[in-house]
C-alpha positions as CSV (number, residue, x, y, z in Angstrom):
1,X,164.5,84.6,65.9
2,X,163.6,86.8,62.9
3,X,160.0,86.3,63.8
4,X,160.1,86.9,67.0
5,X,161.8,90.4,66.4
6,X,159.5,91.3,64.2
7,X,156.4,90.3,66.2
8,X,158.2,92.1,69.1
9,X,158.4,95.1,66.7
10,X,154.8,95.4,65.7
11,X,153.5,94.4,69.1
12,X,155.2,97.4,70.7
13,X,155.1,100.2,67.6
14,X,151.1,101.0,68.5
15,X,151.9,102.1,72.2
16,X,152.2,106.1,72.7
17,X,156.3,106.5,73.9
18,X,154.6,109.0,76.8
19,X,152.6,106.0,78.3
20,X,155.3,103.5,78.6
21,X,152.8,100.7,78.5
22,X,154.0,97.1,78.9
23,X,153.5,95.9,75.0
24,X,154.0,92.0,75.9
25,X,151.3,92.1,79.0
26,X,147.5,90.8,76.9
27,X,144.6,93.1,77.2
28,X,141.3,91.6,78.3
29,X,138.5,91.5,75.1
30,X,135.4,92.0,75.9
31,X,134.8,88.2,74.0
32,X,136.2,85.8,76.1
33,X,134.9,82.5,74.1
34,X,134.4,82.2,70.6
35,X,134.7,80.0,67.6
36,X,135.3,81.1,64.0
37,X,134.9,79.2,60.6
38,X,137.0,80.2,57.8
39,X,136.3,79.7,54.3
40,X,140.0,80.2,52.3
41,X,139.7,81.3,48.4
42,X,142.2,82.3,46.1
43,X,145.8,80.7,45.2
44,X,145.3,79.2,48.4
45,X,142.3,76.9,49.0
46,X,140.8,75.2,52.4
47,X,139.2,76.0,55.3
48,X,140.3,77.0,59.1
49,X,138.7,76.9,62.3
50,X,140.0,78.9,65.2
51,X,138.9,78.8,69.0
52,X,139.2,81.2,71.6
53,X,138.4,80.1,75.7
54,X,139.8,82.5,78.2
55,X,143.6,81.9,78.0
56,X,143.3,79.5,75.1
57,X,143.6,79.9,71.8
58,X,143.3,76.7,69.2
59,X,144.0,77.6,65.2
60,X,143.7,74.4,62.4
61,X,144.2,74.7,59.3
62,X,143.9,72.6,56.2
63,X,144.8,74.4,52.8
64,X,146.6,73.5,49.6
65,X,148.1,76.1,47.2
66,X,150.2,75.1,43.9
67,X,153.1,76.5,42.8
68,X,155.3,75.7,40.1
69,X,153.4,72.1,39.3
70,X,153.4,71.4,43.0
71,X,150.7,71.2,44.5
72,X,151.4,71.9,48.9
73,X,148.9,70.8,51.5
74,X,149.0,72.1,54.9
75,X,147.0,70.5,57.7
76,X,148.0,71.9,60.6
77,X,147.0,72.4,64.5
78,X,148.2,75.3,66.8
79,X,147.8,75.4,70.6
80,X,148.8,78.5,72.8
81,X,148.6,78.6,76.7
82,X,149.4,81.1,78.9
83,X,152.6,79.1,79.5
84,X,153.6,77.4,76.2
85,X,152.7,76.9,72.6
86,X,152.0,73.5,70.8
87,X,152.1,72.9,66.7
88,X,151.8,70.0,64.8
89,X,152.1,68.8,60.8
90,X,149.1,66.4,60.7
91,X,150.4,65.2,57.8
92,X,153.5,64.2,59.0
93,X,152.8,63.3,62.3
94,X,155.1,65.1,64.2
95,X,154.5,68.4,66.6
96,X,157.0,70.6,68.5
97,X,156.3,72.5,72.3
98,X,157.5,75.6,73.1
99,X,157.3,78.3,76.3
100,X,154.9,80.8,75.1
101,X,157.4,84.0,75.1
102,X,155.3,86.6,75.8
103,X,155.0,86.2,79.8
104,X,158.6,86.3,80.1
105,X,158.8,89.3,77.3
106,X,156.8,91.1,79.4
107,X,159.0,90.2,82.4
108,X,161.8,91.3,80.5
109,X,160.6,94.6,79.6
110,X,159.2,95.2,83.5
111,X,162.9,94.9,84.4
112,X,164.1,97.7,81.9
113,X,165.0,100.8,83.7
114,X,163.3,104.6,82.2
115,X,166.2,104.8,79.5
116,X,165.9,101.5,79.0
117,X,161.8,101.4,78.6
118,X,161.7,104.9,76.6
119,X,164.8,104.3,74.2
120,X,162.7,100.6,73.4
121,X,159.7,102.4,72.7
122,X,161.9,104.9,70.3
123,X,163.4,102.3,68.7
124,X,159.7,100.8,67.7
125,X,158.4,104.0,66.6
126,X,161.4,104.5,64.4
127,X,161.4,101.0,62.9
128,X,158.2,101.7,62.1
129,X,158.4,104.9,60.0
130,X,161.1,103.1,58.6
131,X,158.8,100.2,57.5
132,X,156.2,103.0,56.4
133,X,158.9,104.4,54.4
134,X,160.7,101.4,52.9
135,X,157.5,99.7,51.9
136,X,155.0,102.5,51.2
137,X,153.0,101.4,53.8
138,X,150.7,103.6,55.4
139,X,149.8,104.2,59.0
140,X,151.9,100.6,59.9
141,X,150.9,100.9,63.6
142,X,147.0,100.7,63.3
143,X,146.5,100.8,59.5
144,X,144.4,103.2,57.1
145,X,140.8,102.9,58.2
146,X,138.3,101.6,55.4
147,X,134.9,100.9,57.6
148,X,132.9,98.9,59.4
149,X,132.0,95.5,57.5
150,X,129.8,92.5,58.7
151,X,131.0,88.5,57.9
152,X,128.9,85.6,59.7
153,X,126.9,88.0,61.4
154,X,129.1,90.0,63.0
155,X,130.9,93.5,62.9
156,X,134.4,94.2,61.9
157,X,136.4,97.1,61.8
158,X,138.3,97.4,58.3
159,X,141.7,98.5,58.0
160,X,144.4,98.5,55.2
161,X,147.9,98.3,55.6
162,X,149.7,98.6,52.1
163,X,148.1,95.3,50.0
164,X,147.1,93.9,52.6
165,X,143.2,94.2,54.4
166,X,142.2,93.1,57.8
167,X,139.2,93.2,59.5
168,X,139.2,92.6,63.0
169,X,136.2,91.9,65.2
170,X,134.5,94.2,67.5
171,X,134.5,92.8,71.1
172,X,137.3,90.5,70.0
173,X,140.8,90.5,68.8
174,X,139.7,88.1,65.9
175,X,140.1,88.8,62.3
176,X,136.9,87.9,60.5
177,X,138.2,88.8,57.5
178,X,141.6,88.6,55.4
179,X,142.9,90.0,51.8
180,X,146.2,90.3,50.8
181,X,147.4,90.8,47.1
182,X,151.5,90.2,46.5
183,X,153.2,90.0,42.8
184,X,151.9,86.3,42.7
185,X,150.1,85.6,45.4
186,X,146.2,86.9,45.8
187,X,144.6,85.0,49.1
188,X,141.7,85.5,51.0
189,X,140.3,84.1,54.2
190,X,136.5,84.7,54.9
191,X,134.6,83.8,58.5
192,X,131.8,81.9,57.4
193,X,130.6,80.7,60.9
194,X,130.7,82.5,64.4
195,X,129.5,81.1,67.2
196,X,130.2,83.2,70.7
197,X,129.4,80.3,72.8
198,X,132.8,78.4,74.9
199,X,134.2,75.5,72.1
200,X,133.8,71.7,73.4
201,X,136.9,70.8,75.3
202,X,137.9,68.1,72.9
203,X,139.0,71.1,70.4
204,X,142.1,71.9,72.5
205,X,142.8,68.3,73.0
206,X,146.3,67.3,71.6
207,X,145.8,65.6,68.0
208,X,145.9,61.9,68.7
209,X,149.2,60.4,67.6
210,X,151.5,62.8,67.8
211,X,154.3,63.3,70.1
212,X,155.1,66.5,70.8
213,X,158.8,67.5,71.3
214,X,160.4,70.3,72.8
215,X,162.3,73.2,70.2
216,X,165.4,73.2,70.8
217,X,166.2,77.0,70.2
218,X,163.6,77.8,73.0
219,X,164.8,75.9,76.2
220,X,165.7,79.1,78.0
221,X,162.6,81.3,77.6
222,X,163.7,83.3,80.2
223,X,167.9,84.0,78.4
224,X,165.7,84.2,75.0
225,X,163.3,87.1,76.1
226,X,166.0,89.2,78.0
227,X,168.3,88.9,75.0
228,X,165.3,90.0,72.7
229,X,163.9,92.7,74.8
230,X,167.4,94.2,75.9
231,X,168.5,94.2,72.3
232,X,165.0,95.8,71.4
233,X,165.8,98.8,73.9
234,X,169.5,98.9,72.8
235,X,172.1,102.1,71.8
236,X,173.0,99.8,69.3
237,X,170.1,99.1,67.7
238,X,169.5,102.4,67.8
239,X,172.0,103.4,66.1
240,X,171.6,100.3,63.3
241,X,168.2,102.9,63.0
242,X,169.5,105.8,62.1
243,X,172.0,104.5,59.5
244,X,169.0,102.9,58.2
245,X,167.1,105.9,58.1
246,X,170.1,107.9,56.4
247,X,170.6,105.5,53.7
248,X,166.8,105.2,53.0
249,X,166.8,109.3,53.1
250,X,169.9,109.3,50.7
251,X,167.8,106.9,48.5
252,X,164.7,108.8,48.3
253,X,166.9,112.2,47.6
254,X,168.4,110.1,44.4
255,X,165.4,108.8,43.4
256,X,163.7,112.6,43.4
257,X,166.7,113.7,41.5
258,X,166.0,111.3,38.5
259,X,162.1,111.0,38.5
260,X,159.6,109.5,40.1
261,X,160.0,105.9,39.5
262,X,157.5,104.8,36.6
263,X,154.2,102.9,37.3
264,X,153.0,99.9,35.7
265,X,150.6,100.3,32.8
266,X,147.2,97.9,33.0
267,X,148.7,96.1,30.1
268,X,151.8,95.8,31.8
269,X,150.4,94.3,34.7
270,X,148.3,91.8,32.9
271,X,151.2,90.5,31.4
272,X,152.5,90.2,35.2
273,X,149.7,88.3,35.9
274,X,149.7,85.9,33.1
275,X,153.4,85.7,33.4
276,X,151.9,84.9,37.4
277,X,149.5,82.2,36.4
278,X,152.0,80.5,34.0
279,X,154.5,80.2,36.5
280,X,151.7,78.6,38.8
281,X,150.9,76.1,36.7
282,X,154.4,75.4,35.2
283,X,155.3,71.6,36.1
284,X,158.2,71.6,36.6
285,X,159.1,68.1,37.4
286,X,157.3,67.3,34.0
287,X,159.4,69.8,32.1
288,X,162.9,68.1,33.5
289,X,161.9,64.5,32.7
290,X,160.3,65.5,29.1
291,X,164.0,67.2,29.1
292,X,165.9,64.3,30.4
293,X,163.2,62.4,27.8
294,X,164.9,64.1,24.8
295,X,168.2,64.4,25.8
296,X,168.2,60.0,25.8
297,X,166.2,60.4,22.6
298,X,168.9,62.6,20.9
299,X,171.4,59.9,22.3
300,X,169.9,56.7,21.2
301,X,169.4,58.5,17.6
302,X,173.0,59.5,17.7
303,X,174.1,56.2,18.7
304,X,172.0,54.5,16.0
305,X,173.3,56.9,13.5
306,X,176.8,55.9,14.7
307,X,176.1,52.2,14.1
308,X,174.9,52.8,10.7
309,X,177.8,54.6,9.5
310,X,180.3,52.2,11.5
311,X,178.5,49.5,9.0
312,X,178.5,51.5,5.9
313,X,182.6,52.3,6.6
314,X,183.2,48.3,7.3
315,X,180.7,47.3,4.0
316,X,182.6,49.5,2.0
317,X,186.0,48.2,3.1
318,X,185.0,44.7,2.5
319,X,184.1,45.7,-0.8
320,X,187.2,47.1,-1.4
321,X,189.4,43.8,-0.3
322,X,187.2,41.8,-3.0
323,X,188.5,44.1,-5.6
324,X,191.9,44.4,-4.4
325,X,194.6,44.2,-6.6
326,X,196.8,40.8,-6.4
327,X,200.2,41.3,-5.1
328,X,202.7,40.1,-7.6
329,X,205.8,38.2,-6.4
């Protein structure tokens, strides 16, 4: 549910409040059918391939990334209709169905009354200065343009949103390119292959072998977007705002008070990184058997030592009884 708030959240923060546009309703692109290769680099390795046919849009992944001695695969499909969305672990063989939200989110929203409509679109502004605010992010609804850039031979329009860079297609609401750079995570996802021609049907055929079964938390689309929407356009969430927006204020006034707070030198933060890279490659599971290793060491040498003194004590008393004075009667 989380998710879906969110997703509501940035969906709807880019539309003007004067226009009261319909945030959930899709826009026609001028690319209607495409397919996209992806090449990902980084602490996450693989490829992707995404296809896009009219109403259809197919994503698979395959990827591995290790953490902490572990190293975890992904292989995964993605199917979304206009009325439902499919997505399986092909590792594990099992997938899950689900009503594609949006049509009934947009429903939902069609149904608020003017209040209702301009207080949602307030609230989405708001939590999105708060966002801009909280995170240092800059320009959250559309993102701090960086230029026009050209992967697989075709243009993209840059844009950078705190550490993270997108660039999204012209014609097409397809990202041809993706950076993003956390504490300990750099990844990068690069379209090595476009081809604007409609993808063979087989692509958005079901993965054979899997059965897909239905999410339980999303059996009521309809009771799930009216809850979601009406909350989004809500006096109380409105409210939950502008405490928000208090507290963050009262935050930034201490903060000014004391000082900026200080940045990280470049020797600082390559000891973040290596700190980073260590952590990466840290096996764990190797680190608690090599412990569990020494701990039974430690006990079979203390157990050994045990037995040689229990010997030593009884040797010694048995040499004592042989020199034992007689008792005299």
């Amino acid at each position: 549910m989380r998710s879906l708030l969110l997703t509501a959240a940035l969906a709807a923060a880019g539309f003007p409040l004067v226009a009261q546009q319909n945030p959930f309703k899709p826009h026609r692109a001028e690319i209607r059918s495409i397919s996209v290769g992806y090449t990902m680099t980084g602490d996450m390795t693989g490829t992707a391939a995404l296809a896009l046919d009219g109403d259809r849009m197919m994503r698979r992944q395959s990827s591995s990334m290790k953490m902490m001695g572990k190293t975890i695969a992904t292989d995964s499909w993605t199917l979304m209709t206009p009325d439902s969305t499919y997505r399986a672990d092909l590792t594990k063989k099992t997938g899950t169905s689900a009503p594609n939200l949006l049509p009934h989110m947009a429903k939902a929203y069609d149904d608020l009354d003017g209040d209702g409509k301009k207080r949602f679109h307030q609230n989405m502004a708001d939590m999105a200065s708060m966002m801009q605010q909280g995170f240092g992010l800059a320009n959250i609804n559309t993102g701090e343009k960086t230029g026009k850039k050209t992967y697989a031979g075709q243009e993209c329009e840059e844009r950078k949103v705190g550490t993270f860079v997108v660039c999204t297609m012209t014609g097409a609401p397809i990202a041809l390119h993706t950076q993003a750079s956390l504490v300990c995570l750099n990844y990068e996802e690069t379209a090595t292959e476009v081809r604007l021609t409609a993808p063979p049907k087989e692509v958005f055929a079901p993965p054979a072998g899997i059965v897909f079964t239905p999410d339980p938390h999303l059996q009521y689309p309809d009771s799930v977007a009216n809850g979601l929407v009406g909350y989004l356009a809500s006096q109380q969430l409105a409210d939950s705002i502008a405490k928000g927006k208090a507290e963050l204020e009262a935050a930034k006034a201490k903060q000014a008070q004391g000082g900026q707070a200080p940045k990280l030198t470049p020797e600082q933060e390559a000891q973040m990184q290596k700190a980073c890279d260590m952590m990466k490659g840290l096996d764990i599971n190797k680190m608690m058997a090599d412990a569990a290793s020494q701990a039974l060491k430690g006990m079979a040498e203390a157990a050994k030592q045990a037995a040689i003194n229990a010997a030593k004590n009884a040797a010694a008393e048995k040499v004592k009884g042989i020199f034992k004075k007689p008792k005299i009667p």
